[in-house]
N, C-alpha and C positions, 0 to 999 in steps of 0.2 A: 708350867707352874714355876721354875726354877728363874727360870726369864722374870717374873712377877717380882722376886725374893732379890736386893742387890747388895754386896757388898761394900763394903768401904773404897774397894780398889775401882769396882765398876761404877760407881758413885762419881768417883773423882775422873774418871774417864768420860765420865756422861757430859759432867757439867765443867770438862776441861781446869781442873784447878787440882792442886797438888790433895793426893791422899792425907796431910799432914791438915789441911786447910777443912778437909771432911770432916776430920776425926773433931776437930776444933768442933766445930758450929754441931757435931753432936753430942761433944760433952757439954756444951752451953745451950742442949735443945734449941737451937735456932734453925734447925732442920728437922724432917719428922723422922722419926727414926724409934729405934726398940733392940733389945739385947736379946740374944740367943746364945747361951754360953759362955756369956763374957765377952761376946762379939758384937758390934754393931752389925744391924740389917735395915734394909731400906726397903719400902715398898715403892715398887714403880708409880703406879698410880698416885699415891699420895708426893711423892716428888713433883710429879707432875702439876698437881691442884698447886704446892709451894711455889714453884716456879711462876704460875698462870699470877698466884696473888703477889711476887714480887715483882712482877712485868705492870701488874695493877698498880702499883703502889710508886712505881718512878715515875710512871706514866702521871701519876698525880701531883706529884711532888714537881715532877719536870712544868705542869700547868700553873702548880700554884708562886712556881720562882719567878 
């Protein structure tokens, strides 16, 4: 279950870009995210679905240039 639940730090590890760059794009909800404590948390899953529709969205963008 814990594995499911991600950090800010495991976050930035996953998708290779600084913990600073995380915390960004989840004070700007441009990633999906949720507070526990005054903490951000990440759901795996739903990271995942972000990623699928931003790999959608170049892939579109890269067509229509």
């Amino acid at each position: 279950m814990t594995e499911d639940i991600l950090t800010i730090r495991d976050v930035a590890e996953y998708l290779k870009v600084t913990e600073k760059t995380v915390y960004g794009l989840a004070q700007k909800r441009k990633i999906p995210c949720f507070k526990v404590g005054g903490q951000w948390r990440f759901k795996r899953e739903d990271l995942e679905a972000w990623i699928a529709t931003q790999s959608a969205k170049g892939m579109e963008d890269k067509k229509n240039a």
